[in-house]
C-alpha positions in Angstrom: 0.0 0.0 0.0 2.7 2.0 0.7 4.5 1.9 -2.6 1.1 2.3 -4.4 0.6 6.0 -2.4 4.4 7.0 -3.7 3.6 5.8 -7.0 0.6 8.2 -6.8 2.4 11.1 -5.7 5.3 10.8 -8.2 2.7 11.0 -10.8 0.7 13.7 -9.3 4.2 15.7 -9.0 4.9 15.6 -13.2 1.3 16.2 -14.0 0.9 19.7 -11.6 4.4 20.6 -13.2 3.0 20.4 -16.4 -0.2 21.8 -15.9 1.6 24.5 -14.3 3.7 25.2 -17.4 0.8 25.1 -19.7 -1.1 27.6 -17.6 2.0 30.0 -17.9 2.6 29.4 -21.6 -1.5 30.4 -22.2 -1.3 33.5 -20.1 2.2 34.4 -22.0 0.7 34.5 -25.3 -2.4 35.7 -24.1 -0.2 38.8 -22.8 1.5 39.2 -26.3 -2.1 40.1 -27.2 -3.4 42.8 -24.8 -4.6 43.1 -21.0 -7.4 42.5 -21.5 -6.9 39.0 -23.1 -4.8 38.4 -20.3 -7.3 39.0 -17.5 -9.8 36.6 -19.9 -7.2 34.0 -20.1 -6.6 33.9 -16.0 -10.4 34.2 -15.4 -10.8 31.1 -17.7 -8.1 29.1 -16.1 -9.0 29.6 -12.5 -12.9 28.8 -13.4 -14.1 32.2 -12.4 -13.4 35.3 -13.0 -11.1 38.4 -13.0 -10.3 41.8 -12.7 -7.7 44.6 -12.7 -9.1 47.3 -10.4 -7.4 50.4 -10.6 -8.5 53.3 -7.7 -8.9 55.7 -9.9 -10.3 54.0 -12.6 -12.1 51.8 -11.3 -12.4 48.0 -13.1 -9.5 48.1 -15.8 -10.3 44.8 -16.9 -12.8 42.7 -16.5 -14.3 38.8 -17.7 -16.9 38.9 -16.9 -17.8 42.2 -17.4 -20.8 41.8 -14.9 -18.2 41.2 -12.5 -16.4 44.5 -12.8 -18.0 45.9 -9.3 -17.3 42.5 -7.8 -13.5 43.2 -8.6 -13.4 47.1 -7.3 -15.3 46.4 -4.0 -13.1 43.4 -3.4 -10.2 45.3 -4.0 -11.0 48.1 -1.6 -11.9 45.7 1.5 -9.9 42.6 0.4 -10.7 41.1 4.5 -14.5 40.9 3.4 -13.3 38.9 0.3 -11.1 35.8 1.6 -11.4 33.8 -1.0 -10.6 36.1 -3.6 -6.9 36.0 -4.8 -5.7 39.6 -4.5 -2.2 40.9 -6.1 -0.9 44.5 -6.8 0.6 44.4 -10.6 1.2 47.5 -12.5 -0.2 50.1 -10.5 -3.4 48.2 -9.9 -5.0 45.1 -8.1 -5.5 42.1 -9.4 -8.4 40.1 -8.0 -8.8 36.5 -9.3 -12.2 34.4 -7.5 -11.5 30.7 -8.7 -14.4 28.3 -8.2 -15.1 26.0 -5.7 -13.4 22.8 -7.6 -9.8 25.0 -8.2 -6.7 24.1 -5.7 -5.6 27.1 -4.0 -2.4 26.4 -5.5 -3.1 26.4 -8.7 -5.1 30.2 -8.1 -2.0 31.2 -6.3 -0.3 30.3 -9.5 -2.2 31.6 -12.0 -2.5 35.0 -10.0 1.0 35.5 -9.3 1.9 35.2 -13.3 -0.6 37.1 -14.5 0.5 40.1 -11.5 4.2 39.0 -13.4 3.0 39.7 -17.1 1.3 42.5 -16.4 4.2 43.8 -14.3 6.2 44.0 -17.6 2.9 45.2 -20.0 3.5 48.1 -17.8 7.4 48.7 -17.7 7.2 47.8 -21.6 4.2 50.8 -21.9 6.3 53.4 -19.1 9.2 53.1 -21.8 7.3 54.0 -24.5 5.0 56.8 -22.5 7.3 59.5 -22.6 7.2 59.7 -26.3 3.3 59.2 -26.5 3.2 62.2 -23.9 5.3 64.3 -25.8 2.9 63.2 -29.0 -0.2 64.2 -27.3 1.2 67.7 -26.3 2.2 68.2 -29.9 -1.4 67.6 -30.5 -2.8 69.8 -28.2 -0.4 72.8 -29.4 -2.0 72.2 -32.9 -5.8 71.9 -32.1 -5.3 75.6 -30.0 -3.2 76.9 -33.4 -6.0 76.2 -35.6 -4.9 73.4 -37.3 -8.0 70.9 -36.8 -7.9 69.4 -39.6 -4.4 68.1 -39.5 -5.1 66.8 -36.0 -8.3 64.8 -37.3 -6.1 63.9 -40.6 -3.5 62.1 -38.6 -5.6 60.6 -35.8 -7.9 59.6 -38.5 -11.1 60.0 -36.9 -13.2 61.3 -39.5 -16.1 61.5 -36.7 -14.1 63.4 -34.5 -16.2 66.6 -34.3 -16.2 68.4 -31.1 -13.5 68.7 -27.5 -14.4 69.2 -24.3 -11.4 70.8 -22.5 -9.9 70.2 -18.6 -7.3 72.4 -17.3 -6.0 71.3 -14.1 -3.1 73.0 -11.7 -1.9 72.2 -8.3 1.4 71.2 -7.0 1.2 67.3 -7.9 0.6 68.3 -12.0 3.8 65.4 -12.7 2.0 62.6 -10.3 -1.4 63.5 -11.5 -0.8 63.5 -15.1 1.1 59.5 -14.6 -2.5 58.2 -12.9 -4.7 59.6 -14.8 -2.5 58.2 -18.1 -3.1 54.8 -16.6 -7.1 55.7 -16.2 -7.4 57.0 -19.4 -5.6 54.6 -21.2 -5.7 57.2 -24.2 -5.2 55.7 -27.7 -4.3 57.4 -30.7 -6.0 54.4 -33.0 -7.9 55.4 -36.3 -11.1 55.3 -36.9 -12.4 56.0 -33.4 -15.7 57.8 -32.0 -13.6 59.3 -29.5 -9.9 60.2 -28.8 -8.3 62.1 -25.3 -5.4 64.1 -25.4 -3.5 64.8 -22.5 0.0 67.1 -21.9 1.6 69.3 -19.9 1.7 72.9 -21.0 3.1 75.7 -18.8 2.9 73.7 -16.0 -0.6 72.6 -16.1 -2.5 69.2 -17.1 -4.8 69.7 -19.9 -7.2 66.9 -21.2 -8.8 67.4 -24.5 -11.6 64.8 -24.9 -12.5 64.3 -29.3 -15.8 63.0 -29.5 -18.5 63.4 -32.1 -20.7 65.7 -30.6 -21.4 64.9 -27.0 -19.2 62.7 -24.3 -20.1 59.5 -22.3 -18.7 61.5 -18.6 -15.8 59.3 -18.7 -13.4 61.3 -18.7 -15.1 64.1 -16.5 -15.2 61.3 -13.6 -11.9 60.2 -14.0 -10.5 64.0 -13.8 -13.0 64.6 -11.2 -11.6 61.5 -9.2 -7.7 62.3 -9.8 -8.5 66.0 -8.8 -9.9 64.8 -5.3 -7.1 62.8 -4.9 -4.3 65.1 -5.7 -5.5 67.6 -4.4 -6.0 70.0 -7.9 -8.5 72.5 -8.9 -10.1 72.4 -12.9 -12.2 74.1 -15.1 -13.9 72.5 -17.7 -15.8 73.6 -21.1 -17.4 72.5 -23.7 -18.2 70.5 -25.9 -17.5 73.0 -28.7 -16.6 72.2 -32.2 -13.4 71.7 -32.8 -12.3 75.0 -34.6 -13.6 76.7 -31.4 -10.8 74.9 -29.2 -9.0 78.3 -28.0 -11.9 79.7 -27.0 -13.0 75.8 -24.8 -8.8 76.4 -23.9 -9.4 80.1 -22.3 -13.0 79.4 -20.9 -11.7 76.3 -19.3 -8.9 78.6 -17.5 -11.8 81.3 -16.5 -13.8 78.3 -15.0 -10.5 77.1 -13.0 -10.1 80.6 -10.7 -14.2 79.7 -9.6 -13.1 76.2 -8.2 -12.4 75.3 -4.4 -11.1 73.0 -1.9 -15.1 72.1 -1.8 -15.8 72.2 -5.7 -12.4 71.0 -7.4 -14.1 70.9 -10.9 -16.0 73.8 -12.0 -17.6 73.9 -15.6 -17.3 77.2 -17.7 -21.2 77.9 -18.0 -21.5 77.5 -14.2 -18.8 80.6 -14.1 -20.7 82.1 -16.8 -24.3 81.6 -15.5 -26.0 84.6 -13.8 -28.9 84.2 -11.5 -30.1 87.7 -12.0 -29.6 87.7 -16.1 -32.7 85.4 -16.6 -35.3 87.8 -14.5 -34.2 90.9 -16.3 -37.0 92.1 -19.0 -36.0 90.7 -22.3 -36.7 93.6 -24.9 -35.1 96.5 -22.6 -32.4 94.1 -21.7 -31.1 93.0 -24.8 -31.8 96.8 -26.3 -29.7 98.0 -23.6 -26.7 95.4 -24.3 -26.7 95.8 -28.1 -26.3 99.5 -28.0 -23.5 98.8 -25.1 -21.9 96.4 -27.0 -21.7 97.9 -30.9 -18.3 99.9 -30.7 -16.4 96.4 -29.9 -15.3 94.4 -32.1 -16.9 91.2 -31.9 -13.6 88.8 -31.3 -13.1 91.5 -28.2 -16.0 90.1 -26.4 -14.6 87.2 -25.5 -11.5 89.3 -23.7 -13.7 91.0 -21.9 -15.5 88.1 -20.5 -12.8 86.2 -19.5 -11.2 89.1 -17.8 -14.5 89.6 -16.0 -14.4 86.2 -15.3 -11.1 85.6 -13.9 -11.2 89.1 -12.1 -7.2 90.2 -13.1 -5.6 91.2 -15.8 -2.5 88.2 -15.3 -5.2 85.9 -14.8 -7.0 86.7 -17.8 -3.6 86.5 -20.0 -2.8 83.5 -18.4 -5.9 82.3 -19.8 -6.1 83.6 -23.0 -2.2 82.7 -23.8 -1.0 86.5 -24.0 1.0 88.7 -22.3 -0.5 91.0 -19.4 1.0 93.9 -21.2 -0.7 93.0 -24.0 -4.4 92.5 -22.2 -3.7 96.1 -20.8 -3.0 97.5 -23.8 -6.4 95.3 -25.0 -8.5 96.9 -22.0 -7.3 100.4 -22.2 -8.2 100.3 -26.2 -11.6 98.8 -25.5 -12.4 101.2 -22.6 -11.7 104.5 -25.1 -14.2 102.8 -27.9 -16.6 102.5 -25.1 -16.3 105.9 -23.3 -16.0 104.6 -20.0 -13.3 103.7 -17.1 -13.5 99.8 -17.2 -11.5 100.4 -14.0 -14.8 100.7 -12.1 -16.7 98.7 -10.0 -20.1 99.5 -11.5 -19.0 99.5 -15.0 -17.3 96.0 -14.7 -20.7 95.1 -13.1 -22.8 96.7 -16.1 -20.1 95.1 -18.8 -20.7 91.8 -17.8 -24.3 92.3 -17.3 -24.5 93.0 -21.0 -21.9 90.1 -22.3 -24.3 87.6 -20.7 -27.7 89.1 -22.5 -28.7 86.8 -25.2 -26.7 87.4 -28.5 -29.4 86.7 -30.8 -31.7 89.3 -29.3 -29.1 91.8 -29.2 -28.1 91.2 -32.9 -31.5 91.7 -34.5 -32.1 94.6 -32.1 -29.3 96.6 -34.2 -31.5 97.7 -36.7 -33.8 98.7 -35.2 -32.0 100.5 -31.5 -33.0 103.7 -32.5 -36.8 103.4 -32.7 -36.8 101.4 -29.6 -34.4 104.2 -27.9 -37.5 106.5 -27.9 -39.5 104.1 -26.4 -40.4 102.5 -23.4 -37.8 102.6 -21.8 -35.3 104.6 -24.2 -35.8 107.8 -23.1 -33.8 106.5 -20.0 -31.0 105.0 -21.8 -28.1 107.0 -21.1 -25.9 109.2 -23.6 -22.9 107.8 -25.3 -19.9 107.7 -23.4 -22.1 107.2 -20.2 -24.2 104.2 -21.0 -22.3 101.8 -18.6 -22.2 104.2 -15.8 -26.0 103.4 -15.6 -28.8 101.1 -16.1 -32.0 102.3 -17.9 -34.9 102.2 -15.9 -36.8 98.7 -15.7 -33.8 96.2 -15.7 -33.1 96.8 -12.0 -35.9 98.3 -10.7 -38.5 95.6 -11.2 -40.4 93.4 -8.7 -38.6 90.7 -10.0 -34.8 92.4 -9.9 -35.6 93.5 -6.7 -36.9 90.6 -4.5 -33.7 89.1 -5.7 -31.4 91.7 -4.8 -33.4 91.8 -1.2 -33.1 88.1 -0.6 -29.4 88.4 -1.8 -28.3 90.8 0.6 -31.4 91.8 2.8 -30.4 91.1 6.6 -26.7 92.2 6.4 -25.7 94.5 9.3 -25.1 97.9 8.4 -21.6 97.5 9.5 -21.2 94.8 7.2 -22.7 95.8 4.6 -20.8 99.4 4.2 -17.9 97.2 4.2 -18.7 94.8 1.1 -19.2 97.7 -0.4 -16.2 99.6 0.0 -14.2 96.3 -0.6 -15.9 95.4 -3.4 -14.8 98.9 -5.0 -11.7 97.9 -4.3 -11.7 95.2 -6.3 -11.6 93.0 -3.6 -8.3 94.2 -2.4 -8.4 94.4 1.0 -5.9 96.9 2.0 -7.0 99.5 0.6 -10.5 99.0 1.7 -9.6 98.3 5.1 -7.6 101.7 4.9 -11.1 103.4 4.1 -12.5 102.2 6.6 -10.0 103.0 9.3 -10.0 99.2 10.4 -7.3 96.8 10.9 -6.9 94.3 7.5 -7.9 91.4 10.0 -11.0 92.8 11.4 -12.3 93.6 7.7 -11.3 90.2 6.4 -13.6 88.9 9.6 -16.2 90.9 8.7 -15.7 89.4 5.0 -16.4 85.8 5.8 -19.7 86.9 8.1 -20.7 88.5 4.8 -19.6 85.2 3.2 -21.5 82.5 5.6 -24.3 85.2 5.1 -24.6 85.3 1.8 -24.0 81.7 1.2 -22.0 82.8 -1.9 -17.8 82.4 -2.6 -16.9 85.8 -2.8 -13.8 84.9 -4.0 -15.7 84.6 -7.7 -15.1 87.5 -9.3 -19.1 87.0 -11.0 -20.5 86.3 -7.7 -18.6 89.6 -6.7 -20.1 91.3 -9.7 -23.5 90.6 -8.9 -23.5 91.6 -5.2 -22.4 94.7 -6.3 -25.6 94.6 -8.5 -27.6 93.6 -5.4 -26.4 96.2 -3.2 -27.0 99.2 -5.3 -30.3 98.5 -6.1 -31.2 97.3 -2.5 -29.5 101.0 -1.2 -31.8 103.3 0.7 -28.6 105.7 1.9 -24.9 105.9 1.0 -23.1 102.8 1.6 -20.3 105.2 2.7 -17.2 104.3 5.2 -18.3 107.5 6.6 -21.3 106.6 7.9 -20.1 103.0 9.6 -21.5 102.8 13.0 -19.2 103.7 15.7 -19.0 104.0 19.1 -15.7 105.6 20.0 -12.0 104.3 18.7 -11.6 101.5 16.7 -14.7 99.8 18.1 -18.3 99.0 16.4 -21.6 98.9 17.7 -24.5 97.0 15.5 -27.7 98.7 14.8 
């Protein structure tokens, strides 16, 4: 009996052995394929199935692909999966759940050669990613040049139509831009629906995504995901056709200055969107911006908007890709056509006001601005050179405008709200404001983030900063003047 159990054994010995080497040589060619033939080849061999979770990704690979979830959750909490074989490879986990019938062994063996193979799938792809990086930033250069159609010519994506653009910054840009390579897994093969481009430029990521006409959110949750956990700020627009990828580029930039800690991704029509634009009067409205508007140049528009937007100058030409001596010389050119000092508080406030009335109205208005200046409300439009000084009557001064500018900033304590005002002249600056006031720069920033938790509002938007002025002027019963800040003796403040 004896020599009949070693008998056994020796033959069980040869047969695991090659078993063993067959299972490797099926999961080496099945790696000369592609990962994902290689998780299908490991799922099939251990009777079950497999998956490379990735945590910013999510399931990388998966066979089944109904066990995708399976694979992430187990990978996250690998004590309330035991009998799942867990492996890092390549940046990832790889989670193997053999059935019942498979030796632990043999899934030991399987998982630790696939980890191996995809171990060197990835050295094999970090070799060749610094050239595909440089590629995509090539790309990127030419798309904001102009030259679409050499772009689509060479990725050969006939479909390619439109970009949504991501521009991210933050001190982990390098790190960032590695993971979200591996999420993205960006290819460059013809005769795709959809194509992402991602480089470094200036020291900021930027992610174009080419799709034909609208995007699946991919790409905005894996952004959204590596921004959380890097700690980076982005602005996002679009989609826009692709011979409108400058102005996606600079919009996406304006959107980045309105994100937080709180809201790491903020998308360019969320910066652009005004909550008091839709309950102003259409006619008077779009009369008022079309007559504002007509001594620009139409490509200036956009300048103006994304210097409103970003609320600076350096901003802005960081933005738009120019010099800040060049958006000052811009400014200075577009404040003589217009007869006013863009320099001002109000103005800026009325300038953007009119940017965000509806273009089409405005346009077909221009025919016809001088019979409706000697109407309605014409007779209150102001002369040229002074027409952004001031609002016609019935924009501001409706019901509508001014239950909004009451529940805005209605309830603010007089002390706080002469200072928002003055510091909002200011431009925000809060040394000089605080100087008007005759307080200390601590005690007005204080006061600042009352008015903040008050209004429920970032005042560090330059729009939301726009629009409080807005608010303030046409909720104003007396002058909002430093001189008139409620005192009791010194330094100190009494509330009313």
């Amino acid at each position: 009996m004896s020599s009949t159990g070693t008998t056994d054994h020796e033959a069980a010995g040869p047969w695991r052995a090659r078993h063993g080497r067959e299972s490797a040589d099926r999961l080496l060619r099945a790696a000369a394929r592609s990962g994902a033939h290689l998780i299908a080849e490991a799922a099939a061999l251990v009777r079950g199935w497999a998956v490379l979770a990735d945590p910013i990704a999510g399931a990388v690979y998966s066979t089944p692909a109904a066990a995708a979830s399976d694979g992430v959750h187990a990978a996250a909490a690998p004590r309330e999966h035991p009998h799942c074989v867990q492996l890092p490879a390549a940046g990832a986990v790889l989670v193997l759940a053999p059935a019942p019938g498979v030796s632990p062994e043999h899934a030991d063996q399987v998982g630790s050669t696939t980890a191996a193979l995809l171990e060197v799938r990835g050295q094999r792809a970090a070799e060749l990613r610094g050239e595909q990086m440089r590629l995509h930033t090539t790309l990127i250069r030419l798309l904001l040049a102009g030259h679409t159609t050499t772009v689509t010519e060479s990725l050969g994506g006939s479909r390619l139509t439109h970009a949504t653009v991501y521009r991210l910054s933050g001190a982990d840009i390098p790190t960032a831009h590695e993971v979200l390579w591996r999420a993205v897994r960006p290819s460059l093969a013809p005769h795709t629906d959809a194509c992402a481009l991602l480089g470094r430029l200036d020291g900021e990521l930027v992610v174009a995504e080419l799709h034909h006409g609208g995007d699946d959110g991919r790409i905005l949750r894996l952004v959204s995901r590596v921004s959380e956990r890097h700690h980076l700020l982005a602005g996002m627009a679009g989609p826009l056709p692709l011979a409108e990828m400058p102005t996606a580029h600079s919009d996406a930039a304006a959107a980045r200055y309105g994100a937080t800690p709180d809201r790491r991704i903020v998308p360019a029509d969320a910066v652009g969107a005004s909550r008091l634009a839709p309950l102003l009067p259409t006619a008077p409205y779009t009369r008022w911006a079309g007559s504002v508007l007509r001594p620009l140049p139409p490509a200036h528009h956009h300048l103006l908007l994304v210097w409103l937007r970003t609320g600076s100058k350096p901003r802005a030409a960081a933005a738009l890709g120019l010099s800040a001596g060049t958006v000052r010389a811009r400014i200075r050119e577009l404040s003589r056509l217009l007869g006013a000092d863009l320099e001002d508080a109000t103005v800026q406030a009325h300038l953007l006001l009119a940017l965000r009335a509806p273009a089409d109205a405005s346009a077909s208005s221009g025919g016809d601005s001088g019979g409706g200046d000697g109407s309605g409300g014409g007779d209150e439009a102001p002369g040229a050179g002074h027409r952004l000084e001031t609002l016609p009557r019935g924009l501001l001064d409706t019901e509508a405008a001014r239950a909004w500018a009451g529940e805005l900033v209605g309830g603010l304590e007089p002390h706080l709200r002469i200072a928002l005002a003055c510091w909002l002249r200011h431009h925000a600056r809060t040394a000089p404001a605080a100087a008007e006031l005759h307080v200390h720069r601590t005690t007005l920033a204080n006061w600042l983030t009352r008015c903040a938790d008050h209004l429920a509002r970032n005042l560090a938007d330059a729009t939301v900063r726009a629009e409080v002025h807005l608010a303030l002027r046409a909720t104003q019963t007396g002058p909002d003047d430093p001189a008139a800040l409620p005192r009791r003796g010194g330094r100190t403040y009494r509330r009313l």
